[in-house]
N, C-alpha and C positions, 0 to 999 in steps of 0.2 A: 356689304355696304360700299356706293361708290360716292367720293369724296371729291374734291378738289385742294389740293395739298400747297403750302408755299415750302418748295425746298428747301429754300435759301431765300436769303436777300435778294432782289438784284428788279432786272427788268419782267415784263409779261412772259417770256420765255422758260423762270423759274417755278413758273402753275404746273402741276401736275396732277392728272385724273388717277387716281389709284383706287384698289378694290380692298378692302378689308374686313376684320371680322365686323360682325350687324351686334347694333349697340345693344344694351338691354336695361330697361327703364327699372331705376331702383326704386325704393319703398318709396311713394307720396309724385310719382314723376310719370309723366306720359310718352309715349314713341310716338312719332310721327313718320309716314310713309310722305316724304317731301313731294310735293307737284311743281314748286315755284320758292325760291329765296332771293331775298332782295339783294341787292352791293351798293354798296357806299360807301364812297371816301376812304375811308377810313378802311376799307379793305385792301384799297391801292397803299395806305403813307402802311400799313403792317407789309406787304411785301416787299416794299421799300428799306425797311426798315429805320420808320420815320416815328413808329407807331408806340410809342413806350408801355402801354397797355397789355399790345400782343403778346401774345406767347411765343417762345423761343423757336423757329424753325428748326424741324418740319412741324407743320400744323396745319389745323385747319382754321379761318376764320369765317366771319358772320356770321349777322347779328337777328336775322328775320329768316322764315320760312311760312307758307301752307302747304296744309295737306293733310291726310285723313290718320287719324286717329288708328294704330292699328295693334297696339299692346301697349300696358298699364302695369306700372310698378304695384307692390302691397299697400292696404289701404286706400287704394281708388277705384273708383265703381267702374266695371268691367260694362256696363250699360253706354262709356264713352264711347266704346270701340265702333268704329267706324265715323266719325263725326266729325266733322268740316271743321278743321279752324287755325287760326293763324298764332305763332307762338314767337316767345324773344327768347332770344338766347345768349349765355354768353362769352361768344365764339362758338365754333365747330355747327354751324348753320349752314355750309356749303355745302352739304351732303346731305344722301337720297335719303336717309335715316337722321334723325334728331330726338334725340329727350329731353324735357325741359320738365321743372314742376310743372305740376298741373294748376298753380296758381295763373300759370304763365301761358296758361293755352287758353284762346279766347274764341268763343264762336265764332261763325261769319254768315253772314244773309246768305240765303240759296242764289239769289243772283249778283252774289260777288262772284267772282274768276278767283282761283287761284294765284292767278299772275297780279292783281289790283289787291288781294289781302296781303302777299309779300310784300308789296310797296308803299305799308301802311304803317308798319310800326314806329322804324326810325325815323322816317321824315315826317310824321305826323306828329310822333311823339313832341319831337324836339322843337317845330314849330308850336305847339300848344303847351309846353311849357314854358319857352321865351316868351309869347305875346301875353298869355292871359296868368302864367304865375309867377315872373320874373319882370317882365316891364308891366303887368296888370293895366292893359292899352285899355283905352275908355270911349265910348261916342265922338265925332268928330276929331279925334287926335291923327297925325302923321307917320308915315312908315316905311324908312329905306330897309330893302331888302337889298343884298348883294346876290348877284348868280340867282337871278330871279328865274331864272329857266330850267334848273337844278329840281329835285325830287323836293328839298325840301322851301326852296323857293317857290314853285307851286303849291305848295302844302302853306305856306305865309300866309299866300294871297287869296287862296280860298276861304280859310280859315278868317283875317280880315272880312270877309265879305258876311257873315255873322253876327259883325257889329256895326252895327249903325252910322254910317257918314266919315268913316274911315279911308282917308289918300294915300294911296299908296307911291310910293316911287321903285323902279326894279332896275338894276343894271341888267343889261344882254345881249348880245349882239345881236344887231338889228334884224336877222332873219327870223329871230326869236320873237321878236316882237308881237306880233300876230296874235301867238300862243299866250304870250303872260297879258296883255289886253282882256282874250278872251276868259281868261282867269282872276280876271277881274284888278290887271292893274293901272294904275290910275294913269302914271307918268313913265312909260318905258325909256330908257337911255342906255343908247347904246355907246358902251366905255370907251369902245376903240376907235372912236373918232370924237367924242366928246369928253370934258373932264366932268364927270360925277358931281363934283362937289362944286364948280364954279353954274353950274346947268338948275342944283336942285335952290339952289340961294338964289339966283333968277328964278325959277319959279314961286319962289317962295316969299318974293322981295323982299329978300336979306333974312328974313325969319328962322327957317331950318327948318327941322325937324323934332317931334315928338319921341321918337324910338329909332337907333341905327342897329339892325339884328348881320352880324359881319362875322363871315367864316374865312374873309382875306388874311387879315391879320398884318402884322407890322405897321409900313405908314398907314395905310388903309383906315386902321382902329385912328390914329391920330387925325386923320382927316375927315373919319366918322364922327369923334367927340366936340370938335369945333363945329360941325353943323346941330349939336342941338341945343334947342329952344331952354329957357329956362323951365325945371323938373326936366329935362330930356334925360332918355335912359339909353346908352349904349351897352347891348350884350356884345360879345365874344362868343364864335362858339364853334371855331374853327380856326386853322392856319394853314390855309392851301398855298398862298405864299411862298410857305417854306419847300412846295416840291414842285419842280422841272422838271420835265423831261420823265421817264420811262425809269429813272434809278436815281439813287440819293446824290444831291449837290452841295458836298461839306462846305461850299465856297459859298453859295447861296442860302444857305441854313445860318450860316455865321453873317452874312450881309444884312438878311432879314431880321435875325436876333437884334441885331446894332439898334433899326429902326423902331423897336418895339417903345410906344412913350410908357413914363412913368406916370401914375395919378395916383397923388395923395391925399391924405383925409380934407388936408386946409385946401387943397386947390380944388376937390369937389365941391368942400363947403364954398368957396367963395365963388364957383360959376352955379351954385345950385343942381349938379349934374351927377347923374347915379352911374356907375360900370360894374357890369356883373357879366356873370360867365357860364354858359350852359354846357355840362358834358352828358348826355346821356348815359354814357357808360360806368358812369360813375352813381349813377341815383337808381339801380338792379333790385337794392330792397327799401329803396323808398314805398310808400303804400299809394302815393300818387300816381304810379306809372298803370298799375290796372283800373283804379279808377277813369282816371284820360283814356286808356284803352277802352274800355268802356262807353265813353260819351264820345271817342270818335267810329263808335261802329254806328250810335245812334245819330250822327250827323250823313253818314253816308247812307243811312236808311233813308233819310230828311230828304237825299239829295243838296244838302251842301258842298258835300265833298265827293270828290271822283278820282283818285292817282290818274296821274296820266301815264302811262307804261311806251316808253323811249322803244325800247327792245328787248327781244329775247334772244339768249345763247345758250346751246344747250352747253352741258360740263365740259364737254370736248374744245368748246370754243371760248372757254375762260377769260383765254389772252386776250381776243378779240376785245373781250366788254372789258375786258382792263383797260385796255385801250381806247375804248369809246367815252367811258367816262376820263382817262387820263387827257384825252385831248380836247374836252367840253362839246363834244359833236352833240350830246344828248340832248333830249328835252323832257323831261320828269325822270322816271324811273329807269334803271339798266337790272331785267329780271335774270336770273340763271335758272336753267332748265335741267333736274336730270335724263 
């Protein structure tokens, strides 16, 4: 089995391709012959060691792959064997080989790619649990999204586009723009020449917004919460904030913390305003996540949804996509290839 390792902490330079023994799927769990695994976030703040989830270096992380079915643990029908499909896992996703339960391996249409079912789990996931089971967004209501250009910022805006009379607003730099438009969003702003928050209250004369879905974190969340409307719901569901640069910044980690507001029961109750907090990683045996798994393979069948796929690298070039998403060059998806 060839993997993608984080040795250490530190910068893209501590990934390493290594070869080792090929897993073997226990009682009730599937192997997969990997074609395509998706990266996220959250793959960069665990090499960093930002990530308090991850597993202790060396390891493997990631959270999504496709690819063909090619051995089965006891108790599951050997009839899978060969059969398309895309699985969650949690960690050790960056390699050629993965077993997951078999609850956890889900078909995929003949004319999905491998590369567009890796790029579906997590940021599909996580945008359809924020909008429709944490904010439960409704007809005509409002919707900032942060790093509209991100895997799972296009996965918002499509997703929006499902519901009825739905305005969206996206932050991204304006080259992005283009992209998250034809993705259907409403009001693109671009952060690094305008302020977010004085740009969407002009648009909105003075109003705000219905829902702020924010993976910034620190002031960000605080300048999320005063844009919204009364009933407005601000998720959490990130803190990218808190990482710089290529390796961990204890001075920026403790400056970001500072900024973080406080909201209590009586200050909710008295702006009427909900804050909740989405981790995927943490809802593994909820019964909701194959359900949603489920209704977003049938929206891609619909054509609602389509991942956009940024790039591919094969395992060799790890650092590279570490890097692609570490510096926001991306526009949806960053695939790994073995």
């Amino acid at each position: 089995m060839r993997a993608v390792w984080i040795s250490r902490h530190g910068g893209p330079e501590v990934l390493e391709l290594r070869e080792s023994p090929d897993r073997v799927p226990i009682a009730g769990e599937v192997r997969i012959r990997a074609a395509a695994c998706g990266m996220n976030f959250a793959e960069l703040t665990a090499r960093q060691g930002l990530y308090p989830d991850a597993p202790k270096p060396p390891c493997v992380v990631g959270y999504e792959a496709a690819g063909t079915i090619d051995a089965v643990g006891a108790g599951v029908d050997r009839g899978l064997i060969g059969k398309r499909v895309v699985v969650l896992s949690r960690f050790g996703a960056h390699a050629d080989q993965v077993c997951v339960p078999n609850a956890y391996a889900f078909p995929i249409p003949g004319e999905m790619s491998f590369e567009e079912a890796a790029a579906i789990p997590v940021n599909y996931l996580t945008a359809y649990q924020m909008l429709f089971r944490v904010a439960s967004i409704r007809p005509g209501e409002s919707v900032l999204i942060h790093m509209a250009a991100g895997g799972v910022g296009l996965a918002v805006l499509q997703l929006c586009r499902t519901v009825e009379g739905i305005v969206t607003f996206g932050t991204a730099s304006k080259s992005k723009h283009e992209v998250i438009r034809a993705n259907g969003c409403t009001h693109p702003i671009d952060y690094h020449t305008t302020d977010y928050f004085m740009e969407i209250m002009r648009l909105t004369n003075g109003q705000g917004v219905d829902v702020v879905l924010d993976a910034l974190g620190g002031n960000d969340w605080r300048k999320g919460y005063r844009l919204l409307r009364p009933a407005g719901r601000l998720v959490a569901f990130g803190f990218t904030n808190m990482s710089s640069g290529s390796t961990r910044n204890i001075w920026r980690m403790i400056r970001q913390l500072v900024t973080v507001p406080l909201f209590t029961p009586m200050g909710l109750m008295d702006k009427n305003r909900s804050v909740a907090g989405v981790n995927l990683g943490h809802l593994w045996d909820d019964p909701f996540l194959p359900v949603a798994m489920n209704r977003l393979m049938i929206l891609y069948r619909e054509g609602q949804i389509k991942p956009h796929i940024d790039s591919s690298f094969p395992f060799a070039q790890a650092a590279q996509a570490h890097l692609r998403l570490q510096e926001g060059k991306n526009i949806g998806k960053v695939v790994l290839v073995p």
